[in-house]
C-alpha positions as CSV (number, residue, x, y, z in Angstrom):
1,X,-35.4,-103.1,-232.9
2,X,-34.8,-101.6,-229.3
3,X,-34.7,-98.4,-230.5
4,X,-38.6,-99.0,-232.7
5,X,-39.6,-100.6,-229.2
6,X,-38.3,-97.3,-227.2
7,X,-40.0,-95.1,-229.5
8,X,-43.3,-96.8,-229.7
9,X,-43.5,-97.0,-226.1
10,X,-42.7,-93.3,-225.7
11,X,-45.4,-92.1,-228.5
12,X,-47.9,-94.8,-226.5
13,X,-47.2,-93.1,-223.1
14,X,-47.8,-89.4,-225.1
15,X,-50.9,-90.4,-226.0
16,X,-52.2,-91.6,-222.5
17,X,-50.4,-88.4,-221.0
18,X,-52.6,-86.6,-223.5
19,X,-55.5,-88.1,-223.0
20,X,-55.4,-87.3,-219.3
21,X,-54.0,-84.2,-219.4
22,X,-56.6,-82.1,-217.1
23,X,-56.0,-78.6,-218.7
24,X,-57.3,-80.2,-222.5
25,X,-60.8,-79.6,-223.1
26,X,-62.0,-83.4,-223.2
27,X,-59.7,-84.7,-220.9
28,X,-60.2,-88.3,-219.5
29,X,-60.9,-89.3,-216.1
30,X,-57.4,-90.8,-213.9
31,X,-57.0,-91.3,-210.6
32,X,-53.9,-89.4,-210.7
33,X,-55.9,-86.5,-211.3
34,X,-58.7,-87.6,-208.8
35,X,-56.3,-87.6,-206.2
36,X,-55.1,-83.6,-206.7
37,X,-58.2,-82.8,-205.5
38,X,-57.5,-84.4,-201.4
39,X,-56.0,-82.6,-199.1
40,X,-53.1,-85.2,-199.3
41,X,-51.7,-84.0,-202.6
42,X,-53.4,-80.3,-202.8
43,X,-51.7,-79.7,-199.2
44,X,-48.6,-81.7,-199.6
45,X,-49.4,-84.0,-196.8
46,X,-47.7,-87.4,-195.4
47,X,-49.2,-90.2,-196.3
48,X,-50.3,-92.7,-194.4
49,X,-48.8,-90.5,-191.3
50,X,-50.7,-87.2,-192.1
51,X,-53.2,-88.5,-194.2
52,X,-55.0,-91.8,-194.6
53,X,-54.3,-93.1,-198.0
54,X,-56.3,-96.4,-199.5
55,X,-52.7,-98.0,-201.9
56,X,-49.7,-99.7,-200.0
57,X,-46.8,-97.9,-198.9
58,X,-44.6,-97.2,-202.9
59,X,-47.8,-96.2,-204.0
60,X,-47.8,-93.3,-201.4
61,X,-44.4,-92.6,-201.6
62,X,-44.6,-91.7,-205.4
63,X,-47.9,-89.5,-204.7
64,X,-45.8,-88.0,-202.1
65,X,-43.3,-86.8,-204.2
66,X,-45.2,-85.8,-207.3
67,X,-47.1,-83.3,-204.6
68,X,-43.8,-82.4,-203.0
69,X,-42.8,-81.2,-206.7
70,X,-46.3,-80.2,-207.3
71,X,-46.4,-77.8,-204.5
72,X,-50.3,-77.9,-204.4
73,X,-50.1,-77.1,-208.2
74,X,-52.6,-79.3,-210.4
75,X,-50.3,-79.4,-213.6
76,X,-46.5,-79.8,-212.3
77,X,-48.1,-82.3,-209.8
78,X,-49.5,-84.4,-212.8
79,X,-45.9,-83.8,-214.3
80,X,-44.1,-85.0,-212.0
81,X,-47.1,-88.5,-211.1
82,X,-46.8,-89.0,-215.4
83,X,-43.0,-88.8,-215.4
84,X,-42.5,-91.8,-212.7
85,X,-45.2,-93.6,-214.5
86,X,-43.2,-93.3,-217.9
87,X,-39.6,-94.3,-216.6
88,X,-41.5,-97.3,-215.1
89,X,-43.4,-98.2,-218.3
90,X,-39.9,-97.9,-220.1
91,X,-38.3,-100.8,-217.3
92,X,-41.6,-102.7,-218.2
93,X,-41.1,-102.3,-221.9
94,X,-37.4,-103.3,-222.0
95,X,-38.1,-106.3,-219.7
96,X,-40.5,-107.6,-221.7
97,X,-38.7,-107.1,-225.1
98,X,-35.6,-108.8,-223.1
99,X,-38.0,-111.8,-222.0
100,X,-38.9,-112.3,-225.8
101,X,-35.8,-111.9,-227.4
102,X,-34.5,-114.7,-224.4
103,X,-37.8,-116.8,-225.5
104,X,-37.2,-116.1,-229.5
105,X,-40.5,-114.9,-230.0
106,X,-41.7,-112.4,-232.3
107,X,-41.2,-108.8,-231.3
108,X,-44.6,-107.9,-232.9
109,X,-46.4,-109.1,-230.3
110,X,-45.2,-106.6,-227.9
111,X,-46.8,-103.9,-229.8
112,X,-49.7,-105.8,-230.3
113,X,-50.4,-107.1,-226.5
114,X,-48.5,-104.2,-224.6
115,X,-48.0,-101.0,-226.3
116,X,-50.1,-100.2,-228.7
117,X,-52.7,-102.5,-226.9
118,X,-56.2,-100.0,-226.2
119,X,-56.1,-100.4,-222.7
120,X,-52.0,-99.5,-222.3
121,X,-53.1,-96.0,-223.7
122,X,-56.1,-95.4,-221.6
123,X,-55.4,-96.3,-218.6
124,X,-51.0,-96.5,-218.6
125,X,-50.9,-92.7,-217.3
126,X,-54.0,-93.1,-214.5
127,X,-53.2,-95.3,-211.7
128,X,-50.1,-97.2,-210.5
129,X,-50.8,-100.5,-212.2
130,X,-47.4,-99.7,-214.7
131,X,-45.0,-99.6,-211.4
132,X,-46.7,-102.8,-209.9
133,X,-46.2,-105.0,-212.9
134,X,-42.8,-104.0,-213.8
135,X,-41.7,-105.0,-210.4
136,X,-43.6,-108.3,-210.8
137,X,-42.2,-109.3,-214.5
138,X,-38.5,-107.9,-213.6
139,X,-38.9,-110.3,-210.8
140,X,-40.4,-113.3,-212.6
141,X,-37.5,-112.7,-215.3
142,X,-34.9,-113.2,-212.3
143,X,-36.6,-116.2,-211.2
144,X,-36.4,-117.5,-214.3
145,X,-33.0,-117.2,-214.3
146,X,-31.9,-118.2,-210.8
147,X,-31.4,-115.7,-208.7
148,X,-33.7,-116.2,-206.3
149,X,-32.8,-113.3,-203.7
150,X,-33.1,-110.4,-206.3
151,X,-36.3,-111.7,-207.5
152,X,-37.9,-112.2,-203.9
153,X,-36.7,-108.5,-203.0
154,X,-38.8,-107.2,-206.5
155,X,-41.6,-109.3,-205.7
156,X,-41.5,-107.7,-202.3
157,X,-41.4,-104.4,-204.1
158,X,-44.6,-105.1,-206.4
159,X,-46.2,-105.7,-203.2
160,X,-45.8,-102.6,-201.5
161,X,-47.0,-101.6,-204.8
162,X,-50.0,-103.4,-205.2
163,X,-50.8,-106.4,-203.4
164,X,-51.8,-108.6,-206.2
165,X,-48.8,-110.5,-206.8
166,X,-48.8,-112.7,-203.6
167,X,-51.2,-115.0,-205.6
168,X,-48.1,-115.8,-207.3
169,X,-46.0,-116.8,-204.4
170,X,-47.4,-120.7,-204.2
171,X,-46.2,-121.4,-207.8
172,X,-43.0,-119.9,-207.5
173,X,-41.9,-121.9,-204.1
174,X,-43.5,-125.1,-206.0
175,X,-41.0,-124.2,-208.9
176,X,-38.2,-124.4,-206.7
177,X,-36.9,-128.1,-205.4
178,X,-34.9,-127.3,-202.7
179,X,-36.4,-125.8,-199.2
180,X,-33.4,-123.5,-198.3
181,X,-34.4,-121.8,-201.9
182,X,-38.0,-121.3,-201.1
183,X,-37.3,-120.4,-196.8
184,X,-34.9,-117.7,-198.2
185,X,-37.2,-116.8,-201.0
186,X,-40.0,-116.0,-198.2
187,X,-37.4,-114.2,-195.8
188,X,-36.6,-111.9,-198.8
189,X,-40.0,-111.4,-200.2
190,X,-41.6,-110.6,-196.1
191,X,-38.5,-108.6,-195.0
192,X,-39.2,-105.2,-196.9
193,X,-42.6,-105.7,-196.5
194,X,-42.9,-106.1,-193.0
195,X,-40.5,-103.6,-192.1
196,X,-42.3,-100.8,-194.0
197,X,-45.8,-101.5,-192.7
198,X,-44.5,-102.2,-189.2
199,X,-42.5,-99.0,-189.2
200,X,-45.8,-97.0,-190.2
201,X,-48.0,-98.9,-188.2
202,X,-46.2,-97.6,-185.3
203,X,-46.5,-93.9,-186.4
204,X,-49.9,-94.6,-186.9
205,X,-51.6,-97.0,-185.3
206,X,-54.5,-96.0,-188.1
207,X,-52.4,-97.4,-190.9
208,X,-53.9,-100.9,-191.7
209,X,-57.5,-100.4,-191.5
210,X,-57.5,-96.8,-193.5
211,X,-54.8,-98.6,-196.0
212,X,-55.5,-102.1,-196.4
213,X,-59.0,-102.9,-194.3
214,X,-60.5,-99.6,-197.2
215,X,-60.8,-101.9,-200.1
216,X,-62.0,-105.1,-198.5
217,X,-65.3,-102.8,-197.6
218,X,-65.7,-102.2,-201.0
219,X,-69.1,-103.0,-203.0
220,X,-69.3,-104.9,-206.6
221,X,-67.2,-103.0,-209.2
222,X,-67.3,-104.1,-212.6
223,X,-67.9,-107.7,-211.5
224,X,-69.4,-109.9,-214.0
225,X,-72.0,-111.5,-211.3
226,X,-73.3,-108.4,-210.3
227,X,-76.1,-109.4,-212.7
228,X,-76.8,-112.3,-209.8
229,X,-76.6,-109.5,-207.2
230,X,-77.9,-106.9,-208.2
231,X,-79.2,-105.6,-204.7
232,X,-76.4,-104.0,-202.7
233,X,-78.4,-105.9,-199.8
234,X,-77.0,-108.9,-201.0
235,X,-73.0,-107.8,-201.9
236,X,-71.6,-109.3,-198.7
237,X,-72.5,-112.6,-199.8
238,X,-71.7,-111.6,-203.6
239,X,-68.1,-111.4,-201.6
240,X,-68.7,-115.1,-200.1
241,X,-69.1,-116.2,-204.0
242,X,-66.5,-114.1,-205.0
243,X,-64.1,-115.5,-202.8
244,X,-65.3,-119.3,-203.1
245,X,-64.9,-118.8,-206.6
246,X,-61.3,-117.5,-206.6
247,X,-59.9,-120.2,-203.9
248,X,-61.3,-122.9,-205.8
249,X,-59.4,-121.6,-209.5
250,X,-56.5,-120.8,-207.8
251,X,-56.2,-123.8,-205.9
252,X,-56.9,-125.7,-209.6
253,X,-53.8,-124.0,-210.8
254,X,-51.4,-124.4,-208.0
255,X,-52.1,-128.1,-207.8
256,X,-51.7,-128.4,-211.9
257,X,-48.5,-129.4,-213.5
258,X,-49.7,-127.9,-216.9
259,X,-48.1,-124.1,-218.5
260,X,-44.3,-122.6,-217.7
261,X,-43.8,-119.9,-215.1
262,X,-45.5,-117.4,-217.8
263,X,-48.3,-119.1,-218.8
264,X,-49.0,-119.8,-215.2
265,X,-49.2,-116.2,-214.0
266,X,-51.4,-115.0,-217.1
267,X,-53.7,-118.3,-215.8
268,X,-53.5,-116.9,-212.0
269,X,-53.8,-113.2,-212.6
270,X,-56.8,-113.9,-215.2
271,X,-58.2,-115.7,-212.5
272,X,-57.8,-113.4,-209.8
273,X,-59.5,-110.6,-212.4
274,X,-62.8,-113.0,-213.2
275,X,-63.4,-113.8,-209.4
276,X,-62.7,-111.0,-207.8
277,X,-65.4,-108.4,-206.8
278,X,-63.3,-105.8,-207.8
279,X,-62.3,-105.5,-211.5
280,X,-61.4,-102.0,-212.6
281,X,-60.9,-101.6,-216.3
282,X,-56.8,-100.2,-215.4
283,X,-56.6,-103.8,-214.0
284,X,-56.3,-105.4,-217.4
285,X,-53.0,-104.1,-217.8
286,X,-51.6,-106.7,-215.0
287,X,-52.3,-109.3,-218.1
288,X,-51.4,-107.5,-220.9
289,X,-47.2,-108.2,-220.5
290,X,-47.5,-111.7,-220.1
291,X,-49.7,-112.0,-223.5
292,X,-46.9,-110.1,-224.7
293,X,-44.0,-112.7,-223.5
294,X,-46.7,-115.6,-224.2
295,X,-48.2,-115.3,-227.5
296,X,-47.1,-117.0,-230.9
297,X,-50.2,-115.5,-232.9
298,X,-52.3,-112.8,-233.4
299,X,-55.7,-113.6,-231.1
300,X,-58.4,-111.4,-232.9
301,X,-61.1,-111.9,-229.8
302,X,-58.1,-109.7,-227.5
303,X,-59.7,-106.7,-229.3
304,X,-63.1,-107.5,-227.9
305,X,-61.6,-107.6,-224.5
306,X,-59.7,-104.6,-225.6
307,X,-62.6,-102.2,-226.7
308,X,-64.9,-103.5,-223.7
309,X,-62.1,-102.7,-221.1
310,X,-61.8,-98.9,-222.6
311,X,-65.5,-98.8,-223.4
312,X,-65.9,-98.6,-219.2
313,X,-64.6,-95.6,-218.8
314,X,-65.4,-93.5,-221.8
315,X,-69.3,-94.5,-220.6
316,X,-68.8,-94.3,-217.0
317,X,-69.9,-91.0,-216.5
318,X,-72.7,-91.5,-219.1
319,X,-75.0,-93.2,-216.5
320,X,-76.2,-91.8,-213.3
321,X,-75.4,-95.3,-210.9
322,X,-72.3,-97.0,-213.3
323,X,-72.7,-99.7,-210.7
324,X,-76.3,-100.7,-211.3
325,X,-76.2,-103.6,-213.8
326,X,-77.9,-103.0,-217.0
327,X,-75.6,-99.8,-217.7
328,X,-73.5,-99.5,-220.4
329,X,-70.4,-99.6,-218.0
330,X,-71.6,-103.1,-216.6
331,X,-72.8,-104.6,-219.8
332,X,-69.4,-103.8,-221.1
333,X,-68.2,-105.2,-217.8
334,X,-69.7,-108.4,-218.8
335,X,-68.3,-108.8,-222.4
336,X,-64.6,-108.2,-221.1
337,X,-65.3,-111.1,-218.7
338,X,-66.7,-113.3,-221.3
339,X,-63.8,-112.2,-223.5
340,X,-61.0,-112.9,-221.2
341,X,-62.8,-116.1,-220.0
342,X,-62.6,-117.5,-223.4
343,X,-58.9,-116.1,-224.0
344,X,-57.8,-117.9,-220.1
345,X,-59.6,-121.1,-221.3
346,X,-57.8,-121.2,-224.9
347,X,-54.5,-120.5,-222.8
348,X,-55.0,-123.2,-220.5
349,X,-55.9,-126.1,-223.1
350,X,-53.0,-124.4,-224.6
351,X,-50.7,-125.2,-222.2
352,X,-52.2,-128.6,-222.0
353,X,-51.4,-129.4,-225.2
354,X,-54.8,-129.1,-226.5
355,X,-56.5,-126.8,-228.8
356,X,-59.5,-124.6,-228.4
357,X,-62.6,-126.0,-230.3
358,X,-65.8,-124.8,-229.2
359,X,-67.4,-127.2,-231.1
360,X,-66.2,-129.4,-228.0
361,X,-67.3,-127.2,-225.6
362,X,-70.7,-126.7,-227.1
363,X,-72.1,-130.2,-228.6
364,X,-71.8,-131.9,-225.0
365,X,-73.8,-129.4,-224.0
366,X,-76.4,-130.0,-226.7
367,X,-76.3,-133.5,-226.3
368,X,-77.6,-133.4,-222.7
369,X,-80.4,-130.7,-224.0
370,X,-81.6,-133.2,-226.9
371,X,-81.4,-136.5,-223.8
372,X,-83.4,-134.0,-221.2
373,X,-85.9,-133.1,-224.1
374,X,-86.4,-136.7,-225.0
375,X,-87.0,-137.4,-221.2
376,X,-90.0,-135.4,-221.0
C-alpha cells in the first residue's frame, strides 16, 4: 500500500508541477512564480536582511535557496522552489498514511481528501502551505504519542513557516494534565521562534512590520462577508467582525470537551478559514490532511468545496477587480464557505455524538416564520 500511496502522491505533485510550470503555454498562476519576478529572487538577495519579504523566517530561507540555485534563472529557480515543496509533500503523505494505519482507517480516504483531492493539485506546487502543514501534523502525531519536546520543537517549526498553527496551542496544553508538560511544551515551542526573529530583528530593525505587520494591512480577500462590505471604506471594521467572529468560535472550541486532538484541529483551522478576512483558495489545503486522518466515509458535498476552491483561481484573472463582490472569484468564494460551513458543522455534531439532519436545522426555523406570520 505505501508504495500505491508513494506513487499517487508523486503523479499528484507532477501534475501541479505541470500545471505551474511557467515555460507551458497555459500555465497557471503560483506565487512561486510571482515571486521570480522581485528583485529578491531575480537578484539573489537576503531575505528579510536585503530584502523585505511578507512570510516568516523558513518561508524565506527556502525562497533563498531556490534563487541561490536559480541564479536569477526563472526555470532552475522554480526547480529547485518545486523540488522542496515535493520532499515536503512526501513527509506530509507518509505522516498521514502513518496516522491512519495507527487509527485503522481506510487508506482510501487519503486519496480522496489529500492527494487526488482538486485543490492538492492546484495549488500543492504554488505557495508554502505543503511545508507548514507537514510540520504541524508531524507534530500533532508526536503529541499524540507523548513526546511532548519533539512535537513543541515542529510546532515551533510550522510557525516559522506559517503562523497559523498557534490557534492550536490552547487545546494542546488543555490536553496535557500536568503543568511541567505544558511550561516545557511553551519553552520548546517559543525558543526557535524567538531566537530567529530576535536574531533578524536585530540585523534589521525593519523585520517585523515589513514581515509580519504586511498582512495585518491587508483588505478582504475571498472573505465570505465581503457581500456585507462591499465598500473598501468600511474593511477596517469588516476586520472588527472578522475578528469578533473568530474569538468567539475559537473560544467555543477551546472551552468544549467534544472531538479527539484531530477532530479538534479540523474544527479550529475551519474556523480560523470562515472568520478570517483572509481566505486564499491555497489555504484549504491546511484542512485537507486532517479530513484525510478523520473521515470514515465518502462526504459527496467535499467536491463542492473542492471545485469552488479551484474555481478561484482559474476565474481570477477573468474579472477586472476579483475583489469586488459579485465576481465569479467571490461568488465562488461564497459557495466554498457555505460548503465547508456545512462540512465543520456535520463534524462537530459528529464529534458530539450527533448526526447531521437538516431537517433539524431547518423546521425550527420555519416554525418561528409560520408563529411571526400568524402574529401579524
Amino acid at each position: 500500500m505505501k508504495k500505491i500511496i508513494i506513487s499517487s502522491a508523486t503523479l499528484s505533485f507532477i501534475a501541479s508541477y505541470l500545471l505551474h510550470h511557467p515555460k507551458i503555454q497555459g500555465y497557471i498562476y503560483s506565487d512561486i512564480v510571482s515571486f521570480w519576478y522581485r528583485p529578491l529572487v531575480r537578484d539573489v538577495k537576503i531575505p528579510y536582511i536585503q530584502e523585505g519579504f511578507e512570510y516568516p523566517p523558513l518561508s524565506g530561507l527556502i525562497t533563498y535557496i531556490s534563487s541561490l540555485i536559480g541564479r536569477g534563472e526563472l526555470i532552475p529557480y522554480y526547480n529547485s522552489f518545486s523540488l522542496i515543496l515535493f520532499v515536503f509533500y512526501m513527509f506530509l503523505v507518509l505522516t498521514v498514511s502513518r496516522i491512519i494505519e495507527e487509527r485503522r482507517n481506510s487508506f482510501i480516504y487519503i486519496f480522496i481528501y489529500l492527494i487526488f483531492a482538486p485543490t492538492m493539485i492546484f495549488y500543492l506546487n504554488y505557495n508554502f502551505d505543503v511545508v507548514f502543514v507537514a510540520f504541524l501534523i508531524l507534530s500533532l502525531m508526536y503529541f499524540e504519542k507523548g513526546r511532548y519536546k519533539l512535537s513543541a520543537l515542529l510546532f515551533s517549526i510550522a510557525t516559522l513557516t506559517k503562523l497559523i498553527n498557534i490557534i492550536l496551542l490552547p487545546i494542546l496544553l488543555l490536553h496535557m494534565k500536568d503543568w511541567k508538560d505544558r511550561f516545557s511544551y511553551i519553552f520548546y515551542f517559543i525558543l526557535p521562534v524567538a531566537i530567529v526573529n530576535v536574531v533578524l530583528q536585530l540585523l534589521n530593525p525593519s523585520f517585523f512590520k515589513e514581515t509580519y505587520i504586511y498582512h495585518a494591512e491587508w483588505g478582504l480577500e475571498n472573505a465570505w462577508f465581503v457581500y456585507l462590505f462591499p465598500s473598501r471604506d468600511s474593511w477596517d471594521t469588516a476586520k472588527l467582525f472578522s475578528a469578533t467572529l473568530m474569538v468567539y468560535g475559537l473560544l467555543k472550541m477551546y472551552v468544549s470537551n467534544i472531538g479527539d486532538l484531530y477532530e479538534k484541529s479540523f474544527i479550529l483551522l475551519s474556523v480560523f478559514l470562515l472568520t478570517n478576512y483572509v481566505f486564499t483558495p491555497q489555504m484549504l489545503i491546511f484542512l485537507l490532511p486532517f479530513l484525510a486522518v478523520i473521515s470514515n466515509s465518502f462526504r459527496p458535498i467535499f467536491y463542492i468545496l473542492e471545485l469552488a476552491n479551484v474555481g478561484i483561481i482559474l476565474t481570477w484573472f477573468m474579472e477586472e477587480d476579483p475583489l469586488l463582490p459579485g465576481t465569479l472569484p467571490q461568488n465562488l468564494a461564497l459557495i466554498r464557505a457555505a460548503t465547508l460551513l456545512y462540512m465543520l458543522t456535520e463534524t462537530y455534531l459528529k464529534a458530539s455524538g450527533k448526526k447531521m439532519n437538516i431537517q433539524g436545522l431547518v423546521k425550527p426555523l420555519l416554525k418561528t416564520r409560520v408563529v411571526k406570520g400568524g402574529d401579524e
